[in-house]
LOTIGU-134544 format. One record per residue (C-alpha): residue in one letter; x, y, z. Coordinates in nm, 3 decimals. Last residue first. Layout:
# residues N
("a" (X Y Z));
...
This chain:
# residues 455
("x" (0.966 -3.944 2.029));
("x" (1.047 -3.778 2.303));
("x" (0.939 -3.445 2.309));
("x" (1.009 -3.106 2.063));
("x" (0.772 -2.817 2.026));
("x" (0.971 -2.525 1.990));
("x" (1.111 -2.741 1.701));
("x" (0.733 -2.731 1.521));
("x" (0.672 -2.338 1.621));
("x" (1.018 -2.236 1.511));
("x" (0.929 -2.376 1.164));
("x" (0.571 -2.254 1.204));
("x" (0.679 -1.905 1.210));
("x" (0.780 -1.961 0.821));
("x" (0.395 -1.895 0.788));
("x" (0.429 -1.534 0.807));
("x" (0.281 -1.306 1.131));
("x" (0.542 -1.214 1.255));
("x" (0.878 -1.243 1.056));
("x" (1.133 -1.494 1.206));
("x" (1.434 -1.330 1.332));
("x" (1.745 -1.592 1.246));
("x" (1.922 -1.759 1.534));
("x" (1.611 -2.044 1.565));
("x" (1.711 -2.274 1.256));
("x" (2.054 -2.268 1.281));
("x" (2.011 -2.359 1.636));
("x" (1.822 -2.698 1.511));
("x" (2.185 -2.820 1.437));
("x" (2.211 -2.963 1.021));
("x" (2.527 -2.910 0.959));
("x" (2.555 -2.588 0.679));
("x" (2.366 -2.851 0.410));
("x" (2.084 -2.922 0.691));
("x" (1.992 -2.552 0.778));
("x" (1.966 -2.522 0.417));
("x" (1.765 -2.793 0.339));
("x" (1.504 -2.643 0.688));
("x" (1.532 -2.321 0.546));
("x" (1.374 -2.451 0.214));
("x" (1.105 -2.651 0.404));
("x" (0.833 -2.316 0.344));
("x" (0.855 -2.310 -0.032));
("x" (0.774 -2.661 -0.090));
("x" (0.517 -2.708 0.179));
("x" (0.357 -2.360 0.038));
("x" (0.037 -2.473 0.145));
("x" (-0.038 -2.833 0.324));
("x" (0.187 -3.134 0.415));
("x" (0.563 -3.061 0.579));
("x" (0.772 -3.283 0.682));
("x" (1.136 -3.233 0.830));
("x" (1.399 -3.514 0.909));
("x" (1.738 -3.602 1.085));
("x" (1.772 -3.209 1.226));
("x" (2.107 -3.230 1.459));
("x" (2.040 -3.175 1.850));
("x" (2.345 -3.436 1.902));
("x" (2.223 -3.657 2.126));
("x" (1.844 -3.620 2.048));
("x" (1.878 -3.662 1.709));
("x" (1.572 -3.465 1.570));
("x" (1.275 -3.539 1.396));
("x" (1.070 -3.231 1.281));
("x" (0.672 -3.276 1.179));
("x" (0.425 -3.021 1.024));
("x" (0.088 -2.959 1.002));
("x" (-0.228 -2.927 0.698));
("x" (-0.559 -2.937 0.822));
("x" (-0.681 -2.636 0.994));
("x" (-0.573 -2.394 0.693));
("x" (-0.827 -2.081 0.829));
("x" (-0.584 -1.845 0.612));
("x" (-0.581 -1.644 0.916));
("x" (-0.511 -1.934 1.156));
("x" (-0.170 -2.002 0.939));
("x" (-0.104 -1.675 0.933));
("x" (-0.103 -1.654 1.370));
("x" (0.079 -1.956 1.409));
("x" (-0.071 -2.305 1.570));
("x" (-0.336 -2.286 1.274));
("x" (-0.047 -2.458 1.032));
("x" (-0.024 -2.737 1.241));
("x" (0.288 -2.829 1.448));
("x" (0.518 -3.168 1.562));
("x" (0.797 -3.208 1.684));
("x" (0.951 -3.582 1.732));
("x" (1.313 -3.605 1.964));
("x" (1.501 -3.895 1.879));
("x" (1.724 -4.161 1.965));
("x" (1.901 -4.251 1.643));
("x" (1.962 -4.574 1.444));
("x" (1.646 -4.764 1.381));
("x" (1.424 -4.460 1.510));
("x" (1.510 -4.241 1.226));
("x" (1.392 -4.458 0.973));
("x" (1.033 -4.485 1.105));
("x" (1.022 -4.141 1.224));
("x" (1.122 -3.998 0.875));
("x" (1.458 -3.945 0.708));
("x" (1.598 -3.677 0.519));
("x" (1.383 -3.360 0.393));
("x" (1.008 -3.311 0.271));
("x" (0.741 -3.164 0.102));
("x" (0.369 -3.193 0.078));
("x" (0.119 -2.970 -0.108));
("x" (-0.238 -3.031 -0.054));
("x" (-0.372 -2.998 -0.330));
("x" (-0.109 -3.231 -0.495));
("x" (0.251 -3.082 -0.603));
("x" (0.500 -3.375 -0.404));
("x" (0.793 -3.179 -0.303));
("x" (1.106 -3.385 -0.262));
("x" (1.437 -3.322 -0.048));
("x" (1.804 -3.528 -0.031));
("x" (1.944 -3.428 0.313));
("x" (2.085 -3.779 0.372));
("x" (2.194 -3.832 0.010));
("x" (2.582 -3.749 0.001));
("x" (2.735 -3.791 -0.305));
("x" (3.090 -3.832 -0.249));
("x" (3.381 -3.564 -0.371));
("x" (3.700 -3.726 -0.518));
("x" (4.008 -3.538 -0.433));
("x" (4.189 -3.651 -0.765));
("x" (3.994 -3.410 -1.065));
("x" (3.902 -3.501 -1.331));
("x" (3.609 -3.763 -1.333));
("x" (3.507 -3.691 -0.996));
("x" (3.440 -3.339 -1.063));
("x" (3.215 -3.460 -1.395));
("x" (3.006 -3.707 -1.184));
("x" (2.975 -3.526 -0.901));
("x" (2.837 -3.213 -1.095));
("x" (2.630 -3.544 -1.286));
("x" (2.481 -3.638 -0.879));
("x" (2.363 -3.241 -0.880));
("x" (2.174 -3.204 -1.174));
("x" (2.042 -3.526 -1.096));
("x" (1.920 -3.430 -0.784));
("x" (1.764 -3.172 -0.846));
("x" (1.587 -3.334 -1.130));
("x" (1.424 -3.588 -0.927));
("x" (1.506 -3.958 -0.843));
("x" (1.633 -4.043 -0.530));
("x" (1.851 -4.345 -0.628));
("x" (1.762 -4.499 -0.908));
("x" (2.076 -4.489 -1.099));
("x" (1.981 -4.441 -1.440));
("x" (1.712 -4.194 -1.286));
("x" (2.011 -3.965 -1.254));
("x" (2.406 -4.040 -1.291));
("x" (2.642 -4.266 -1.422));
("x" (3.026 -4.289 -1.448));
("x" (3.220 -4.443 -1.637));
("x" (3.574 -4.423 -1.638));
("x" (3.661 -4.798 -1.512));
("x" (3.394 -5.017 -1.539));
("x" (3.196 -5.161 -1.241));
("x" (2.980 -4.782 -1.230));
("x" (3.151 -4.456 -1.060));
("x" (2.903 -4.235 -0.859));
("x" (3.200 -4.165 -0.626));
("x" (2.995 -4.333 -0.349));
("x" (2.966 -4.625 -0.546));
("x" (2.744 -4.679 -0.865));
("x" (2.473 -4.987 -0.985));
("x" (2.265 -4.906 -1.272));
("x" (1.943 -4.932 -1.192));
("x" (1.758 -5.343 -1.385));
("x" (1.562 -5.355 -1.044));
("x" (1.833 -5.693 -0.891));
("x" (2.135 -5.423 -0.921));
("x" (2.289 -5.327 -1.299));
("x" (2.687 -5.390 -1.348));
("x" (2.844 -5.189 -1.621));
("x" (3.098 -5.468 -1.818));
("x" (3.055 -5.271 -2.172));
("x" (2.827 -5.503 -2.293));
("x" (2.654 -5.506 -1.965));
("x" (2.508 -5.186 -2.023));
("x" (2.265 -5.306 -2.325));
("x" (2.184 -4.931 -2.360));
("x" (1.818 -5.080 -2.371));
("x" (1.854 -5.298 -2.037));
("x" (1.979 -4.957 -1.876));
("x" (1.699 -4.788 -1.960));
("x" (1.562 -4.833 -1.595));
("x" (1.179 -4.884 -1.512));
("x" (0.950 -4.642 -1.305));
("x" (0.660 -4.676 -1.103));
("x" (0.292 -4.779 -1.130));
("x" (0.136 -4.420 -1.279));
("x" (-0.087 -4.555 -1.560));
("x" (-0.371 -4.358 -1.695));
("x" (-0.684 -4.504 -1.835));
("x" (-0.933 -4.323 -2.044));
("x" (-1.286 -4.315 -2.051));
("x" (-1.388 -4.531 -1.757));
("x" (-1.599 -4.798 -1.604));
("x" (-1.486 -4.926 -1.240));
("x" (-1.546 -5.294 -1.130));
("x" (-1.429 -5.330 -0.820));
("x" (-1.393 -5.713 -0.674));
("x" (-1.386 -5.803 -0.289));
("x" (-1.124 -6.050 -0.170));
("x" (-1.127 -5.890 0.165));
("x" (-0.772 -5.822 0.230));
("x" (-0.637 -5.805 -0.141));
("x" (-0.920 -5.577 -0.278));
("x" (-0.972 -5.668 -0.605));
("x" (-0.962 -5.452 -0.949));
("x" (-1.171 -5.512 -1.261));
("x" (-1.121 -5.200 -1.509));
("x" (-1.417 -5.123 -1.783));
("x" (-1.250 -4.879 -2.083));
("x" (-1.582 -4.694 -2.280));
("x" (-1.603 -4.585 -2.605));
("x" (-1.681 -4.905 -2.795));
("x" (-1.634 -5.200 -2.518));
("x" (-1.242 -5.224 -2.413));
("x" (-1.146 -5.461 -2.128));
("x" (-0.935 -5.408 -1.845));
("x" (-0.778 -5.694 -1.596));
("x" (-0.640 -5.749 -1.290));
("x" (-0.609 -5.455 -1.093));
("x" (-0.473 -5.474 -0.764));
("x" (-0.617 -5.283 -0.483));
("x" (-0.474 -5.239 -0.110));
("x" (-0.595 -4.892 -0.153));
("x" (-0.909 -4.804 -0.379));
("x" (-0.950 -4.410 -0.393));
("x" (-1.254 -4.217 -0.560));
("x" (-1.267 -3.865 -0.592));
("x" (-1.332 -3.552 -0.479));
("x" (-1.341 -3.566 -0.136));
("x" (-1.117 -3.848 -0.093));
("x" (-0.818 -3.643 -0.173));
("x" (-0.856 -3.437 0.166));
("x" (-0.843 -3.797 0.328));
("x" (-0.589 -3.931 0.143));
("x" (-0.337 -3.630 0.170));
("x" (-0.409 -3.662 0.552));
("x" (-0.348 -4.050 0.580));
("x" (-0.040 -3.986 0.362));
("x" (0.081 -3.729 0.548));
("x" (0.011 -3.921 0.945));
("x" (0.226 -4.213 0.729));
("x" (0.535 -4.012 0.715));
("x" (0.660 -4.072 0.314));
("x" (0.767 -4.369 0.162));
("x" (0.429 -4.505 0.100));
("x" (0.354 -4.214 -0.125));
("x" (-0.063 -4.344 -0.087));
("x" (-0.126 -4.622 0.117));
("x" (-0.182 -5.012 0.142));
("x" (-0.017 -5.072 -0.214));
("x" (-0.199 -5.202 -0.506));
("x" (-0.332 -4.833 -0.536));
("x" (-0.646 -4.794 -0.765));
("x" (-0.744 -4.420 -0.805));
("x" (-1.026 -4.313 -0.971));
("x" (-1.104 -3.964 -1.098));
("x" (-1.440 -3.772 -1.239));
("x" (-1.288 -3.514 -1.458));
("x" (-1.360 -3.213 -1.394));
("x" (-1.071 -2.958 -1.405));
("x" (-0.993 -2.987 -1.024));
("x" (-0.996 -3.364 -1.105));
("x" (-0.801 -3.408 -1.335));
("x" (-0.556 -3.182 -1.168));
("x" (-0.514 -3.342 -0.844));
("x" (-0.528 -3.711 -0.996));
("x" (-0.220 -3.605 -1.191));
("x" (-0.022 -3.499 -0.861));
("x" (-0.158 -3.793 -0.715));
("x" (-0.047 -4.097 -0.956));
("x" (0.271 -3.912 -1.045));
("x" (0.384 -3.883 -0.672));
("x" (0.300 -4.274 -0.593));
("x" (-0.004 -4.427 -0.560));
("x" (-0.071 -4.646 -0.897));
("x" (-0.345 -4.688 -1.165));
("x" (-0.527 -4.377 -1.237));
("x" (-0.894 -4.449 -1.346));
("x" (-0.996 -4.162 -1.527));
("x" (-1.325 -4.014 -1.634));
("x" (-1.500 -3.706 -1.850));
("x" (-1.174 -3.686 -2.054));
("x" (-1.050 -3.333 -2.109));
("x" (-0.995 -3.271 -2.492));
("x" (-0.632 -3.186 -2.601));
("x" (-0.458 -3.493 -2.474));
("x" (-0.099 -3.472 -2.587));
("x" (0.033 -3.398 -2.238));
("x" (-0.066 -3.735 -2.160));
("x" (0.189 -3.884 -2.390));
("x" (0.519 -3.935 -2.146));
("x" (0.338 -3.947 -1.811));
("x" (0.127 -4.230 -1.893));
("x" (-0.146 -4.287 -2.075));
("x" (-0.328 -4.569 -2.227));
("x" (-0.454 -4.712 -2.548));
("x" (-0.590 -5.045 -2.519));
("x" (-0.466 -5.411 -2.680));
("x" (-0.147 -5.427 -2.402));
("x" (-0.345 -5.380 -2.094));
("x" (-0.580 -5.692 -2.183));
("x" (-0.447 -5.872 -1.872));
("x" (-0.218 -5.630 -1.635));
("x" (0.103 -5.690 -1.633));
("x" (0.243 -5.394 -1.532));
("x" (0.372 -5.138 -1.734));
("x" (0.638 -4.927 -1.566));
("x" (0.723 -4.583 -1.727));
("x" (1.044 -4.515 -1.866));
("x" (1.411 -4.446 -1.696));
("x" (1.694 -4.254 -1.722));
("x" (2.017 -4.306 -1.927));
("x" (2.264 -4.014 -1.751));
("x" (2.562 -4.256 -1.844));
("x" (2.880 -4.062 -1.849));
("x" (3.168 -4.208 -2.052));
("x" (3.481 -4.124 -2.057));
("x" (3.776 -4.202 -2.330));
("x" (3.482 -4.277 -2.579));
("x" (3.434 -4.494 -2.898));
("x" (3.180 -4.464 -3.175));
("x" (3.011 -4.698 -3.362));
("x" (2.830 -4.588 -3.677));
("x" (2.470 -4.738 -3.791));
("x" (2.247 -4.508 -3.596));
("x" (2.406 -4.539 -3.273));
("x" (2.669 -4.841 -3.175));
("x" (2.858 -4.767 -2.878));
("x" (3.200 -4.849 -2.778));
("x" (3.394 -4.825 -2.454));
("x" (3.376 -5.208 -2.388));
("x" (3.176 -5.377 -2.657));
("x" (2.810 -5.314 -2.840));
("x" (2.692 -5.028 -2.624));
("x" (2.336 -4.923 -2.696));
("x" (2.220 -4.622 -2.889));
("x" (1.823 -4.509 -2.971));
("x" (1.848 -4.216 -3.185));
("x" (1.981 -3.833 -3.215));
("x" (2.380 -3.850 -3.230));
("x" (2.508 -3.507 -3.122));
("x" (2.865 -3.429 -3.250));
("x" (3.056 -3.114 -3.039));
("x" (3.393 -3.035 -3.129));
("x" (3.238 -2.691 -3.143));
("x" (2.896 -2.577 -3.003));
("x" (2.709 -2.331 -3.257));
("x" (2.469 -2.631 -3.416));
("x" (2.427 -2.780 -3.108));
("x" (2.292 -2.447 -2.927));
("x" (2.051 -2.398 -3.229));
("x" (1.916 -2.710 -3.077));
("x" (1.912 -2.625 -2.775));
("x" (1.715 -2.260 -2.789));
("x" (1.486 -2.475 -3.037));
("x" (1.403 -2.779 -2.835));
("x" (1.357 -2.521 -2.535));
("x" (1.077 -2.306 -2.739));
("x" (0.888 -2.648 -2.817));
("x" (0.852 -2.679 -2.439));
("x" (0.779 -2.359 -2.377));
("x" (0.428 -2.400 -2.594));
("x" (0.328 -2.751 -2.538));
("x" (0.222 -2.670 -2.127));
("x" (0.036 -2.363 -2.267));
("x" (-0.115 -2.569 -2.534));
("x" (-0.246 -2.809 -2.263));
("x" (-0.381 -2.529 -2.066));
("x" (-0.530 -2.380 -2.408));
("x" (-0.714 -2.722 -2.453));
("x" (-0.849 -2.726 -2.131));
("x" (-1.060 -2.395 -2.139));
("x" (-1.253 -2.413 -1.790));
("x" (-1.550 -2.177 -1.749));
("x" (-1.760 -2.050 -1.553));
("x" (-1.592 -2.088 -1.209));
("x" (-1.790 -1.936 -0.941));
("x" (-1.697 -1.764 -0.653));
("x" (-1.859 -1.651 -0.297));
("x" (-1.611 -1.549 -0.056));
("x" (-1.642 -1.558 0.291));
("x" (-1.280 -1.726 0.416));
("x" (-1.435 -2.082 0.397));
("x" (-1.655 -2.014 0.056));
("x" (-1.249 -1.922 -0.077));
("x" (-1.264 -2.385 -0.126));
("x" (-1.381 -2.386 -0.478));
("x" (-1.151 -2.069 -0.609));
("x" (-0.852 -2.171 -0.417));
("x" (-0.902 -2.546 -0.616));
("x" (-0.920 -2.378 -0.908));
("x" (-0.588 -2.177 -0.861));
("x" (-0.411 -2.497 -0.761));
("x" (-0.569 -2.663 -1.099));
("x" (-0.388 -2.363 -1.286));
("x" (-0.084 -2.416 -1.127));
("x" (-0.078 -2.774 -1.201));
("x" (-0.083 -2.853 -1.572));
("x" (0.212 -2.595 -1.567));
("x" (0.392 -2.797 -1.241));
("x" (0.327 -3.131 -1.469));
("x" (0.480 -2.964 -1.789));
("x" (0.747 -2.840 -1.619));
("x" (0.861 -3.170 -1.355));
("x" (0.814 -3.491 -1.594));
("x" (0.751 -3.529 -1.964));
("x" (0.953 -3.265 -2.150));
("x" (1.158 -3.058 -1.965));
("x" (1.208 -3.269 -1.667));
("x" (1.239 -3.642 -1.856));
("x" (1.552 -3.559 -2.061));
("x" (1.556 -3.202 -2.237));
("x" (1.601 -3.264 -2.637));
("x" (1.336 -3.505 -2.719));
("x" (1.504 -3.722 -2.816));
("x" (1.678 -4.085 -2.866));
("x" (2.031 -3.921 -2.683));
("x" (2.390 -3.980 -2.743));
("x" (2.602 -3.659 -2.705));
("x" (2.944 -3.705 -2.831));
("x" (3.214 -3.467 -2.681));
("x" (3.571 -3.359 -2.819));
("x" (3.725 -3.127 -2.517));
("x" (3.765 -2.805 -2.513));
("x" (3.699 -2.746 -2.177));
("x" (3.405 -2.539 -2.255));
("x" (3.256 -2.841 -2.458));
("x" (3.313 -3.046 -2.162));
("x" (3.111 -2.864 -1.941));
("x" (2.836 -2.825 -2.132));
("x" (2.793 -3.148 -2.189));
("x" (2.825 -3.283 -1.822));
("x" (2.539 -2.984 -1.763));
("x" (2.376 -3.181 -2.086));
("x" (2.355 -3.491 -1.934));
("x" (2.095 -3.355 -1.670));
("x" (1.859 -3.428 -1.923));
("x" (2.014 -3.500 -2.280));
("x" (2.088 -3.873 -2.219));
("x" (2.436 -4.077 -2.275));
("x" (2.789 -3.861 -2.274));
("x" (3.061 -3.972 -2.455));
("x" (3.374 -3.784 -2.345));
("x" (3.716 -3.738 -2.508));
("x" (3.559 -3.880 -2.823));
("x" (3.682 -4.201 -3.066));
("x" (3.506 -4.233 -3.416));
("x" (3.517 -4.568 -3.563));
């Protein structure tokens, strides 16, 4: 048996942990099934964000009638978007792997491991043993049980990218930010979408005026089934028919498709490391269950990202294993503090958010709501965007920002002062000090806190 200085489990944000232990000298095993990159690089946040720039751009191109601009789109090449989205990929498996091969005191175990006793790991037929352990395991997609699922081929967001022929329809089962960022560029390329939510809204954990909105404008090009369970999918040659039913009325939707995508959550890896062999404690989901300190049951081991199922996005991650590796050597341990944790959600329109909203804010805080559309500021009114608004809570005590949401263009761009206004303490002064160009859409910022009330 082989014994390490640190093991570290996953090659997403497990390789900053990696990193920093080969600098340090230190003997390091990485443990990781492949591909090189963790969810982000190679099934999650780049190739969804390449799929989607080009569907933003169609999207301009359909609506620029509004502004007095007649366009057509001639053509759509879907294969060479896909084979952009392969393309950097495959460049980042080779800039890392010829990374391996340099690194020193550096072993990386390709293949599915799992943890056989306390400390020790079997992985592809040797055992090794580690003085730390980081656990940065992720998750998978969620199958549901859904009768006939398992005898038809289906997508998710680890093989869609492999598609090289647009499909003509797709049923999308789920809500959440998968479901609707794919749905947005299916359907700007055209393909004739279907969404079945079992849930009574899409994103249910963001503001509900958002998800009304994002429904609405989604609505318009394709079709959305809320409060819908699907039951069942049968095969018949070419074609994929899915029976849904509505839960409140009873009513069954029978929807025939080409290809069926599902987007119903995310499940931990943690029953595949076989975590409890090593005494790691897993809550009622299967997540691996951390303190504060991002420290798991066992003594020096320590997990991180989608293992933990916390807020689950790459920034975060890269940011809970920084934890992770401080905590582990150093004696001031530094907490992971979640209350200013933000998301962008890349659907046409865009949506983005910080810390709590109204709901969640309420049960502890007295608040002040604020609330602004985009055509309430002089850019916003030139780009004719009538729709899209944003929403501030605010303690009312203590003037401190408790939540910011944003839904329509540049959301993700445009909430950035509002995370950094929240890192440095969160006052809504930090927010109005700075000269605010005129006319730019960051004027809605001051707009939306200009217009606080009771909430």
């Amino acid at each position: 048996m082989k014994t390490y200085d640190v093991i570290v489990v996953g090659s997403g944000s497990g390789g900053e942990i990696v990193d920093a232990a080969v600098s340090h000298g230190m003997t390091v095993a990485w443990v990781d099934k492949g591909p090189l990159g963790g969810t982000c690089l190679n099934v999650g946040c780049i190739p969804s964000k390449i799929l989607i720039h080009p569907a933003d751009r169609i999207m301009d191109i359909k609506e620029a009638k509004k502004l007095g601009i007649t366009a057509e789109i001639k053509d759509i090449d879907f294969h060479a978007i896909m084979e952009r989205v392969r393309q950097p990929i495959r460049e980042s498996h080779e800039g890392m792997e010829k990374g391996i091969q340099h690194a020193e005191n550096l072993d990386y175990y390709k293949g599915e491991g799992h943890f056989i006793k306390d400390y020790t790991l079997e992985i592809l037929g040797k055992e090794i043993q580690g003085e730390k352990i980081f656990l940065g395991s992720g998750a998978r997609p969620l199958i549901p049980p859904i009768k006939g699922l398992d005898s038809i081929p289906f997508l998710t967001n680890e093989n869609v990218f492999d598609l090289t022929e647009k499909p003509d329809s797709m049923v999308i089962i789920g809500g959440g930010y998968v479901a609707v960022e794919f749905a947005h560029f299916f359907s700007a390329v055209g393909t004739t979408v279907t969404i079945f939510q079992r849930g009574n809204r899409l994103i249910p954990n963001t503001e509900s005026e958002i998800s009304g909105l994002l429904k609405a404008q989604m609505e318009k090009r394709m079709r959305i089934y809320l409060n819908t369970e699907v039951l069942e999918v049968k095969k018949q040659d070419n074609t994929i028919t899915v029976i849904g039913k509505e839960s409140n009325t009873g009513k069954e939707i029978i929807v025939t498709t080409e290809k069926i995508m599902v987007a119903a959550g995310r499940k931990s890896n943690a029953d595949v490391l076989k975590v409890e062999n090593t005494g790691v404690q897993t809550d009622t989901r299967g997540y691996i269950q951390v303190n504060e300190y991002l420290e798991t049951s066992m003594k020096n081991i320590w997990a991180f990202g989608d293992a933990i199922g916390k807020a689950m996005f790459k920034h975060v991650a890269n940011e809970e294993a920084a934890i992770c590796w401080r905590n582990a050597f150093h004696d001031n341990k530094t907490k992971m503090e979640y209350h200013a944790v933000p998301y962008a959600i890349f659907t046409y329109p865009q949506i983005a958010a910080v810390g709590m909203t109204e709901e969640e804010a309420k049960k502890n805080h007295t608040i002040l709501v604020g609330r602004a559309r985009y055509s309430d500021v002089a850019k916003g009114e030139a780009m004719m965007e009538h729709e899209g608004f944003t929403k501030a809570i605010v303690d009312k005590q203590t003037g401190k920002i408790l939540g910011f949401h944003i839904v329509g263009p540049y959301a993700p761009m445009l909430i950035q002062e509002v995370i950094n206004a929240m890192a440095l303490g969160g006052d809504i002064s930090r927010l109005t000090h700075g000269l605010h160009i005129h006319p730019a859409l960051p004027e809605l910022i001051l707009r939306t806190v200009g217009n606080l009330s009771e909430g």
